[in-house]
C-alpha positions as CSV (number, residue, x, y, z in Angstrom):
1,X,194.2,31.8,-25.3
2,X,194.4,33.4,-28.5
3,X,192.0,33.1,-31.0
4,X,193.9,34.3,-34.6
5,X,197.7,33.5,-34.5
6,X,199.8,35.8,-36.5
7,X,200.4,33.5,-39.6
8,X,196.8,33.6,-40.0
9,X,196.4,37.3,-39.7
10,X,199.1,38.0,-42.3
11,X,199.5,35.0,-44.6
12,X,197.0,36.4,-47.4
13,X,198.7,39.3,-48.9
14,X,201.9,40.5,-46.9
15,X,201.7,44.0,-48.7
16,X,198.3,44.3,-48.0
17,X,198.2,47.2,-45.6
18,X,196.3,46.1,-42.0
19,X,195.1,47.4,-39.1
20,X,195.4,45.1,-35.8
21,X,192.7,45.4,-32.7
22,X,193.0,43.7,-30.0
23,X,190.4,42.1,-27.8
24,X,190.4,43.2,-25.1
25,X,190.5,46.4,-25.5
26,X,188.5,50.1,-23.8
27,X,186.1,49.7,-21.4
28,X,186.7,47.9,-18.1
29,X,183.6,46.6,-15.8
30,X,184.6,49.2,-13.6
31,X,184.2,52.1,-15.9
32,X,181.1,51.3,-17.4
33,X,180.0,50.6,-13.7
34,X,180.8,54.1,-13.0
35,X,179.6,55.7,-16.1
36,X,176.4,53.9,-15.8
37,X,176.2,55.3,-12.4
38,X,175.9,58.7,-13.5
39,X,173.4,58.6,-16.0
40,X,171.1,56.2,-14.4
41,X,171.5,58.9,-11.2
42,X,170.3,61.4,-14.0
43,X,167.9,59.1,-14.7
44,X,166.5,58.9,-11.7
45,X,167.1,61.7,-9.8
46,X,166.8,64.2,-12.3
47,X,169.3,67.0,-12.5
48,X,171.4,68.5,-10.9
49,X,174.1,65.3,-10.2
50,X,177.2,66.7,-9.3
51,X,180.3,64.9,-10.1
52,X,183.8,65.0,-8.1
53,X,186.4,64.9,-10.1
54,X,186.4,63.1,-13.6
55,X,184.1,60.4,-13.2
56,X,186.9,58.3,-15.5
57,X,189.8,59.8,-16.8
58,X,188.5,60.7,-20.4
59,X,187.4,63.8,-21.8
60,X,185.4,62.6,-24.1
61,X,183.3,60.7,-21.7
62,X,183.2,63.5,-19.3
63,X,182.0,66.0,-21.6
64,X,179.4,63.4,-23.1
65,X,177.6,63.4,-19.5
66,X,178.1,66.8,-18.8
67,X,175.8,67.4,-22.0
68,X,173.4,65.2,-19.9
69,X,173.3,67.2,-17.3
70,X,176.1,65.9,-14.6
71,X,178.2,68.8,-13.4
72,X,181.6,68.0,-12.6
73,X,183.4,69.6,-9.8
74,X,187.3,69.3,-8.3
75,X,186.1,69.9,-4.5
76,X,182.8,69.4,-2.3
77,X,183.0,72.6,-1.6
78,X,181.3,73.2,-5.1
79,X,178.5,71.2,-4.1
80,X,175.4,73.1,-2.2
81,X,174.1,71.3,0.9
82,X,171.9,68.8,0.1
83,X,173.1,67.4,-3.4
84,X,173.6,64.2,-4.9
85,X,177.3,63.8,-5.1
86,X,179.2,61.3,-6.8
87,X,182.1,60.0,-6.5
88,X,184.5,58.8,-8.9
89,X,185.8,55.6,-10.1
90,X,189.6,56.5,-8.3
91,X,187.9,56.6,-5.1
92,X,188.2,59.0,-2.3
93,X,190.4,59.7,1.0
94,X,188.3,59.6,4.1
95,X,188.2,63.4,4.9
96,X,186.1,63.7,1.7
97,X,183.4,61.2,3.1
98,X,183.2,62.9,6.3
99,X,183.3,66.6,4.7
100,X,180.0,64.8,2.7
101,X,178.0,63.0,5.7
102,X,178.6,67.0,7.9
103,X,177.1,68.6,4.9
104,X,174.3,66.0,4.5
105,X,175.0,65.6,0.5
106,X,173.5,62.5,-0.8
107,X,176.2,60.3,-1.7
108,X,176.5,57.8,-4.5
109,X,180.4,56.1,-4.2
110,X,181.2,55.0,-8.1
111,X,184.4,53.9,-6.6
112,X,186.0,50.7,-8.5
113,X,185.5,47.7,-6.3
114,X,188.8,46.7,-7.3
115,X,189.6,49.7,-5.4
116,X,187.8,49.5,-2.7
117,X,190.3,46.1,-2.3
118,X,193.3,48.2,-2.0
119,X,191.8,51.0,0.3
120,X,190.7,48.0,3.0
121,X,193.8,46.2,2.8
122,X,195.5,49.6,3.6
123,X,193.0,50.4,6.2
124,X,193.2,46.4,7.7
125,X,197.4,46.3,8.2
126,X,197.1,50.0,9.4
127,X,195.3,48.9,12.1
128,X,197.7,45.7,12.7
129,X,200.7,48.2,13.4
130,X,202.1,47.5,9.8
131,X,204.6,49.9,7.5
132,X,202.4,50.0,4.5
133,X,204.1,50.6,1.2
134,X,201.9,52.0,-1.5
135,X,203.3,51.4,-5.0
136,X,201.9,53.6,-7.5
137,X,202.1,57.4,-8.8
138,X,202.4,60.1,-5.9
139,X,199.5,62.8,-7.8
140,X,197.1,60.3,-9.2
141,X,193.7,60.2,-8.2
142,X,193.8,56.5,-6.9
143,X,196.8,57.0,-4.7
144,X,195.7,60.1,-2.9
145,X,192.1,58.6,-2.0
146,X,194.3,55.2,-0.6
147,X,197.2,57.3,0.7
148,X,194.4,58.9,2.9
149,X,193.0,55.9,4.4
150,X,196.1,55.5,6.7
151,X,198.6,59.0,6.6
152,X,201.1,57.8,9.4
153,X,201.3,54.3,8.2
154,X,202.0,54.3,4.2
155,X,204.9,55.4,2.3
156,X,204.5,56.0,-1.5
157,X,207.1,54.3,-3.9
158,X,207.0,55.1,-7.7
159,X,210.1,53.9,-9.1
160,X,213.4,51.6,-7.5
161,X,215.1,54.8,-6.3
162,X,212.1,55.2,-3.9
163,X,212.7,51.8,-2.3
164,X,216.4,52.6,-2.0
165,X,215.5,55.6,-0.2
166,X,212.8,54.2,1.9
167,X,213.3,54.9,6.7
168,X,211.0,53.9,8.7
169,X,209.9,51.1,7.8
170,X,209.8,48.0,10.4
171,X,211.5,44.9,8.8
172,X,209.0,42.1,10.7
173,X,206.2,44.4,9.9
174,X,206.0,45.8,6.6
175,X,203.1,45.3,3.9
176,X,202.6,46.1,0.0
177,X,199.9,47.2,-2.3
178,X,199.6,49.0,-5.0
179,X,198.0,51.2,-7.6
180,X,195.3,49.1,-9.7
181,X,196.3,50.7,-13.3
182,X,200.4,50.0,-13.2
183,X,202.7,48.5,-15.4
184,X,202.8,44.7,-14.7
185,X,207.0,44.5,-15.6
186,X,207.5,48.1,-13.6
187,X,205.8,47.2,-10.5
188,X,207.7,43.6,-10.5
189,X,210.8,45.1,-10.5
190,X,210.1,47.2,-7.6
191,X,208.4,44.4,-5.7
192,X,211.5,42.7,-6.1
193,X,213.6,45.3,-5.0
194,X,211.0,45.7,-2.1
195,X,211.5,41.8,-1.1
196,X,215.5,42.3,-1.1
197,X,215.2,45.1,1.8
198,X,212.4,43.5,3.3
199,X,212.3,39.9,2.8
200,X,209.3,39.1,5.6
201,X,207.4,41.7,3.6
202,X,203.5,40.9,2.9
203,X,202.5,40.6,-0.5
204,X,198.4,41.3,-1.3
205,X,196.2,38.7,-1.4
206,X,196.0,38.6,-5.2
207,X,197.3,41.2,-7.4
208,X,196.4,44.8,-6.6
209,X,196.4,44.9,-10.5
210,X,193.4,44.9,-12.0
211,X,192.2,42.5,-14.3
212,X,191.4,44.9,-17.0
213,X,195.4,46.9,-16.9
214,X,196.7,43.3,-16.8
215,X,194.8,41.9,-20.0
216,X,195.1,44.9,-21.7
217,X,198.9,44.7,-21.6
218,X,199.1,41.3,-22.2
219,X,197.1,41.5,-25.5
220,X,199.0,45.0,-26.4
221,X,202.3,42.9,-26.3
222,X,200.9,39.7,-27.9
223,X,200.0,43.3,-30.6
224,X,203.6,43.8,-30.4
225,X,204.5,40.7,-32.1
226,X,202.8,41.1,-35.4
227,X,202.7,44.9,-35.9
228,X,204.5,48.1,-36.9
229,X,203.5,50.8,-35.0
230,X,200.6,50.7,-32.1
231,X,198.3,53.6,-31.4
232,X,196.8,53.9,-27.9
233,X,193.3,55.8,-27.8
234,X,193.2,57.3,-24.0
235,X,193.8,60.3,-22.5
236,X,197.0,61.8,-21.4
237,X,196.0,61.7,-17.3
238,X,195.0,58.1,-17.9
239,X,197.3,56.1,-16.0
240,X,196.3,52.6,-17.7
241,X,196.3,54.2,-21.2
242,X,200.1,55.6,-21.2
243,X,200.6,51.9,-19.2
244,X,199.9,50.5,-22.5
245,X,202.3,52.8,-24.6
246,X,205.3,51.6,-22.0
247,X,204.3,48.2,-22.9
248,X,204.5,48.8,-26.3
249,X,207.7,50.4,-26.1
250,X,209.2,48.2,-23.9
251,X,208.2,45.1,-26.6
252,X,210.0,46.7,-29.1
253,X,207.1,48.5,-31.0
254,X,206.6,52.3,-32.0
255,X,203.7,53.2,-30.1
256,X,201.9,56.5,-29.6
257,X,199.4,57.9,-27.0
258,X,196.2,59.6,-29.0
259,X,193.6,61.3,-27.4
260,X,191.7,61.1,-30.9
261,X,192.4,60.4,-34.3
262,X,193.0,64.1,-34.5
263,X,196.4,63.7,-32.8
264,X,197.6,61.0,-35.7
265,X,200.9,62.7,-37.4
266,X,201.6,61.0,-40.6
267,X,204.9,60.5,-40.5
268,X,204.0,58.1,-37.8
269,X,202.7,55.4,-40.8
270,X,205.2,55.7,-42.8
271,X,206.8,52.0,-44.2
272,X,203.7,50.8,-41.7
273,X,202.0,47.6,-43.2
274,X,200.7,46.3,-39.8
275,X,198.8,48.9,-37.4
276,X,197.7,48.2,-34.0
277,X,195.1,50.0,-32.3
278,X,193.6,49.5,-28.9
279,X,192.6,51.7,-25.7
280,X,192.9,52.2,-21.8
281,X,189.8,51.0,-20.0
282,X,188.7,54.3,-19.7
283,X,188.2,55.0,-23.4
284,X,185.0,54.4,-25.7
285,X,184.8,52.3,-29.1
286,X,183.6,54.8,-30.7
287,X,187.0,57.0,-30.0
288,X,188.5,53.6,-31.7
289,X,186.2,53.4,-34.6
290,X,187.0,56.6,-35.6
291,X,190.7,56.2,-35.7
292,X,190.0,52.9,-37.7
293,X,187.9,54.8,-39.9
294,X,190.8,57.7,-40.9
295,X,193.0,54.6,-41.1
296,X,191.4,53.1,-43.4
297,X,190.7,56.3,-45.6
298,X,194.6,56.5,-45.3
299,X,195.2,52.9,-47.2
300,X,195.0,50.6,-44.5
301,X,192.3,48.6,-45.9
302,X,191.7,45.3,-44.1
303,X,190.8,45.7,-40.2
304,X,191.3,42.5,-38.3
305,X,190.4,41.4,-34.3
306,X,192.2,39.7,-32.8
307,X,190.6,37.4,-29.8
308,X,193.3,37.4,-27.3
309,X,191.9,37.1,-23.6
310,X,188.0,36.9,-23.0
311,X,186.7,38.6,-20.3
312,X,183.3,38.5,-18.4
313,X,183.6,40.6,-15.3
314,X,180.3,42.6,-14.4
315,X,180.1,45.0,-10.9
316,X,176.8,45.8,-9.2
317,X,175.4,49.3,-8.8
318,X,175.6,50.3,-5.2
319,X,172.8,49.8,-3.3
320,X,171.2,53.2,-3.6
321,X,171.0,53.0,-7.3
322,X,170.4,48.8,-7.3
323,X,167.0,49.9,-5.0
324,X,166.0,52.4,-7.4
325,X,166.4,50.9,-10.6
326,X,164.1,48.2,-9.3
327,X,161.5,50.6,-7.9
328,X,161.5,51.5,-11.8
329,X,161.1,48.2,-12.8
């Protein structure tokens, strides 16, 4: 699975100072599903586009398509009757849709499909009479539009005091899911808390994990292994992002959440020979590039990638956007 072992990144000159990236790293299919949503909508539709909430949780990005044109609101009642509104890539509860089809605003839904997965599980044991327990972080984007699919049926657990403290749950029929952008070693501890009070519970059908938060922290502790100090590029309300700093921590490693190379503090380097750098799936290369770039004006001279875990994972446009693009065509 990995393509440059340790030895062979390091062997040449051990002084030799070195920064580390990881492949992979930034960008998930999801995110670039959802930010191509909103420009091609631009695109296509011409301006205004109006945008609930943070499209993906970085600034940077945000602010990039709002120079576009794309205005970003927190509520649909920002939106005038009529609009194109989009939705963002955390999904949204059902009362949101509704409020939408009663105004008539055109709707494009730039919801992860991996998702989507979790919000139709949720909405599929509802319906079967199940206790649904929804692992994840009680404010986060993700876990209100999921929360919302089912109100009287789900229960939000964040840590192993949460399980303790769970009532009302039936024992012979109780269901788990989770948030997509949570720490693999966090969320197995509380699944295995959840199987000791519940041992007929349900697990998903596959991990509710994406693929993207799972490679991502595997390569960040495979990082772990051969560096000094690992800097994650995302932003501070990006779940996946400060994810990978826990990771980091957790291996053993230094590690530091940076929205931009801006927030580097020197000290930080100091009696570093081995630098790791890599980013939440909602964070651009060129966010990375630059903190390369002031790394290497800093002394860290040789940059090396490190192929951990290939991925190939591509999401289609919805339907709205899929038709257009090939009327353009």
């Amino acid at each position: 699975m990995f393509g440059i072992c340790a030895s062979e990144v390091l062997m040449d000159d051990p002084q030799q100072k070195r920064i580390l990236l990881p492949k992979p790293r930034g960008f998930c299919a999801g995110v670039i599903r959802a930010i191509d949503i909103v420009t091609l909508a631009l695109q296509q539709l011409g301006r205004p586009v109006y945008v609930r909430k943070e499209i993906v949780h970085n600034r940077f990005v945000v602010d990039q398509l709002a120079a576009q044109g794309a205005i970003f609101v927190e509520s649909l009642d920002e939106v005038p009757d009529g609009a194109v509104a989009i939705f963002s890539a955390h999904g949204v509860p059902p009362e949101v849709r509704e409020e939408a089809r009663t105004r008539r605003l055109r709707v494009i839904d730039a919801t992860c499909p991996l998702v989507t997965k979790v919000h139709l599980e949720v909405i599929k044991y509802a319906r079967e009479n199940y206790s649904v327990i929804l692992i994840g972080h009680n404010n986060h984007d993700e876990v209100i539009g999921t929360f919302g699919e089912a109100p009287d049926s789900i229960q939000v657990v964040s840590n192993l005091g949460d399980v303790d403290a769970l009532t009302n749950i039936q024992p012979d029929r109780v269901v788990y899911t989770t948030q997509t952008t949570l720490s693999l070693d966090d969320t197995r501890a509380i699944v295995d808390r959840l199987k000791q009070r519940f041992p007929s519970i349900i697990s998903p059908a596959g991990s509710d994990i994406c693929y993207a938060t799972q490679n991502r922290q595997t390569a960040v502790k495979a990082l772990a292994e051969r560096t000094d100090l690992i800097l994650v590029v995302g932003a501070e309300n990006s779940s996946n992002s400060n994810r990978l700093v826990e990771v980091a921590r957790g291996a053993g490693v230094p590690a530091y959440l940076i929205a931009s190379v801006h927030d580097i503090e020197s000290e930080w380097l100091d009696e570093c020979l081995n630098i790791g750098v890599t980013a939440g799936a909602s964070t651009p290369e060129i966010l990375v590039q630059e903190v390369v770039s002031d790394l290497v004006a800093r002394g860290f001279t040789r940059v090396e990638e490190l192929e951990l875990i290939s991925e190939d994972v591509h999401f289609p446009l919805p339907a709205p956007l899929e038709n257009l693009e090939r009327a353009v065509s």
